[in-house]
Every structure is written in structure tokens, then in C-alpha cells.
C-alpha positions in Angstrom: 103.7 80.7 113.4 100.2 79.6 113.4 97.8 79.4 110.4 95.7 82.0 111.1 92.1 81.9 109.0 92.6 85.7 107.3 90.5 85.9 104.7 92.3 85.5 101.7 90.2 86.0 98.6 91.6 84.4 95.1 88.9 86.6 93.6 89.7 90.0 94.7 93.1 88.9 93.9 92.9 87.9 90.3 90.4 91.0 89.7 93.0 93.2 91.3 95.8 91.5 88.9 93.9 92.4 86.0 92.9 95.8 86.5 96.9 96.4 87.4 97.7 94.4 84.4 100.5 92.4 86.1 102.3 89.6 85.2 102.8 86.5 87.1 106.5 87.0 86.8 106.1 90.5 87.4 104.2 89.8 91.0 106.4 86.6 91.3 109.3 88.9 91.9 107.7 91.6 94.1 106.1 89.5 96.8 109.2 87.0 96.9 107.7 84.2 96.1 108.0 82.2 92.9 105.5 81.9 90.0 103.7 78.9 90.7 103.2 80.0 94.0 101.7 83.0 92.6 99.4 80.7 90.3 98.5 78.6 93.7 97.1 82.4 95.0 95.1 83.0 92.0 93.8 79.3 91.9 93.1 79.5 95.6 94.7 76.4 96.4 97.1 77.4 98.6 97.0 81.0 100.3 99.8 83.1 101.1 101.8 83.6 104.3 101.1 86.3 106.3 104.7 88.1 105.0 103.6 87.3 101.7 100.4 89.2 101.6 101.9 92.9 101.4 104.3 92.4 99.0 101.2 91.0 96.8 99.3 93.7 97.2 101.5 96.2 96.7 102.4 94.5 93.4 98.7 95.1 92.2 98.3 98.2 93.6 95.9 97.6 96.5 96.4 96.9 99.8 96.9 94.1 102.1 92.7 94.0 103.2 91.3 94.5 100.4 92.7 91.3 98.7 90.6 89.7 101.9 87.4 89.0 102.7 86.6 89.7 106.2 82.6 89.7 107.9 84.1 91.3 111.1 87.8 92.0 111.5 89.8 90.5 114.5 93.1 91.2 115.9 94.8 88.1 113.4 93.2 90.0 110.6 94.9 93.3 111.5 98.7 91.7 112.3 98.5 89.8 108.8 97.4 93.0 106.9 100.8 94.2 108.7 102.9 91.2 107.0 104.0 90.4 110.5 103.9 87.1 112.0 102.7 86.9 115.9 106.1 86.8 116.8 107.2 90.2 114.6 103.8 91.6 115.8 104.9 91.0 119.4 108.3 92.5 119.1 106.5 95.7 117.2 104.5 96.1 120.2 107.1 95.7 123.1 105.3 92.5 124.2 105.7 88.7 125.1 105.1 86.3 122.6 102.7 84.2 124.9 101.0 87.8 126.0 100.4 88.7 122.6 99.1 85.1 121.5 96.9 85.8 124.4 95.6 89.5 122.9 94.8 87.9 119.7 92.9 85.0 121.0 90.9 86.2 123.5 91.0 90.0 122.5 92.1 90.3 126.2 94.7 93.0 126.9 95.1 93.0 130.6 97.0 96.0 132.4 99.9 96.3 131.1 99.1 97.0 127.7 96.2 98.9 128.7 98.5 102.4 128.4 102.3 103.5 128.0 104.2 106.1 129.7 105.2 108.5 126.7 108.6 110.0 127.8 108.4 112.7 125.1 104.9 113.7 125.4 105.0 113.1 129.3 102.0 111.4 130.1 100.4 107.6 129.7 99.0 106.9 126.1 96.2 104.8 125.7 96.1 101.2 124.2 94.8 102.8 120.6 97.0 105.7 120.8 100.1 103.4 121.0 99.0 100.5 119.0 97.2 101.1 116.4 100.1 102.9 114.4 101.9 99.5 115.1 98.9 97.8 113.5 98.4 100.4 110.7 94.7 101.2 111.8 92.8 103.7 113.8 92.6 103.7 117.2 88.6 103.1 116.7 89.3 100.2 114.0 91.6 98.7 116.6 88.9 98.6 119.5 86.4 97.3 117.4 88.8 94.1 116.0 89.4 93.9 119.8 86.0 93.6 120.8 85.2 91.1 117.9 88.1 88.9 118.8 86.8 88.6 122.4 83.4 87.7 121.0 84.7 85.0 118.6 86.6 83.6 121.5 83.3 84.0 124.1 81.7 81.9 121.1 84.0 79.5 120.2 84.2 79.1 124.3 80.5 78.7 124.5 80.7 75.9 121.9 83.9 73.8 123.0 81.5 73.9 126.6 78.5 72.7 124.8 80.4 69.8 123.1 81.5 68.8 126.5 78.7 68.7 128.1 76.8 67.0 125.1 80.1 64.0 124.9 80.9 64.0 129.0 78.3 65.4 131.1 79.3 64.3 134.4 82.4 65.9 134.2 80.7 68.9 132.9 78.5 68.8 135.9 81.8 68.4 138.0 83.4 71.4 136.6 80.3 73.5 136.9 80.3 72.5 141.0 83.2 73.0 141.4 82.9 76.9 139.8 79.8 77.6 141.8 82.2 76.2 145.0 84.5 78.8 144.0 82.3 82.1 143.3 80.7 81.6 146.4 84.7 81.3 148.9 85.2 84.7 146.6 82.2 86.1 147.6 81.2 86.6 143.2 
């Protein structure tokens, strides 16, 4: 499993402990985890697995996302407020690990997730009719995490070119010809 960037917020978390009024112990035990692990999430020098995260929330009353902070939600944001791992978020969906790694990095679907044939309801389902129950969102809150993965990856892209270019420009230069070569045999 990756270490996915979530968001984890040892404030929201120690506020949320004490408006619960929850032990250590007490939390210890829900979440699974033992009690200095639990101190390590309040201190904020270590945060929780993915799997973890639920099981703390729900052992101060609040829920998975609001124990994060979170400028613009992206597709890892919405699989760890699940507790599910890429892997468990694959299976949940019907989907290849490597296809699914693929959805949450580049916010890319492709066809094949794009709708489902609904044997019960006979006809195709969208993408956010299927999904987002899987993720625990709305259909609109799972677009929009879609759309800002694919433009954290457009920008992370546009900066891993940059460096490039900046540390090896001929090759950069190369790569570039070689592209224009290849728009213009498709005709793009």
C-alpha cells in the first residue's frame, strides 16, 4: 500500500477527543491500535493507516474527513475516508489493482469504468451512480475529487517536465521532436 498524503489533522483530532471526552484506552481499543499509537496521532508524529482512520473517528464521534484537512479533495482522499487500502478499494469497485492505481493518480477512468450494465434495473449506470456508494459520497462529490486528481497530476506532470528540461535540455528537446514527429503521422 502506498503512503498516500490524506490530510490527517492532529488538531481536529485532539479537539474531537475532547469534546467526546474519550480516553486514550478507550480509543486505543476501538480503532485497533494500541495507546501509544494513539498518543503518536494526537502528537502528530506519526499518522494513522488508512484502515485506522474510521475506527478513530468513530471512537470520537465524527467522521473519517472531518479529522482531515483537505484544500481540494482527490480520489486518495475519498478511498482513505472509506478505511480501504487501494487494493480493498479496487476489489469494492470490480477493478484491477493497476486500473485503479491508474484512477487515483491521474483521475483517468477510461471506458470501462465509465458505466455498468445494471441487470436489476436493466440499463447502464453511470460512473457516479455506481461508484460513489462504493466511495461513500455523492455522485457530484465524486466527479469533482475526479477532476481535482486529474489536475494535481496535469500539475505535478507539468513540473516533473519543467525539471527536465531545466537539468537535461537536450533530451527534453529530443522528446519534444519526437512528439511533434508523432502528432503530425496521426494527423493531431
Amino acid at each position: 500500500m502506498s503512503e498516500t498524503a490524506y490530510g490527517f489533522d492532529p488538531v481536529r483530532f485532539r479537539a474531537a477527543r475532547v469534546a467526546a471526552g474519550v480516553s486514550v484506552a478507550r480509543i486505543a481499543r476501538a480503532a485497533g491500535v494500541t495507546e501509544r499509537a494513539v498518543c503518536l496521532y494526537l502528537a502528530g508524529s506519526r499518522v494513522p493507516r488508512p484502515q485506522v482512520l474510521p475506527g478513530l473517528a468513530e471512537a470520537v464521534g465524527t467522521t473519517p474527513a472531518e479529522l482531515c484537512t483537505v484544500e481540494r479533495e482527490v480520489l486518495a482522499h475519498l478511498r482513505v475516508f472509506t478505511g480501504r487500502s487501494r487494493a480493498a478499494m479496487a476489489a469494492a469497485l470490480g477493478m484491477g489493482e493497476e486500473t485503479y492505481r491508474q484512477l487515483e493518480t491521474t483521475g483517468h477512468r477510461g471506458r470501462l469504468a465509465s458505466s455498468r450494465y445494471d441487470d436489476v434495473q436493466g440499463r447502464w449506470v453511470l460512473w457516479q451512480e455506481w461508484a460513489a456508494p462504493v466511495f461513500g459520497v455523492t455522485g457530484e462529490r465524486l466527479l469533482a475529487a475526479e477532476q481535482h486528481t486529474r489536475e494535481h497530476w496535469q500539475a505535478e506532470r507539468d513540473k516533473r517536465w519543467q525539471r527536465m528540461r531545466e537539468v537535461n535540455p537536450g533530451r527534453a528537446a529530443m522528446i519534444e521532436e519526437r512528439g511533434r514527429g508523432l502528432r503530425e503521422q496521426l494527423g493531431r
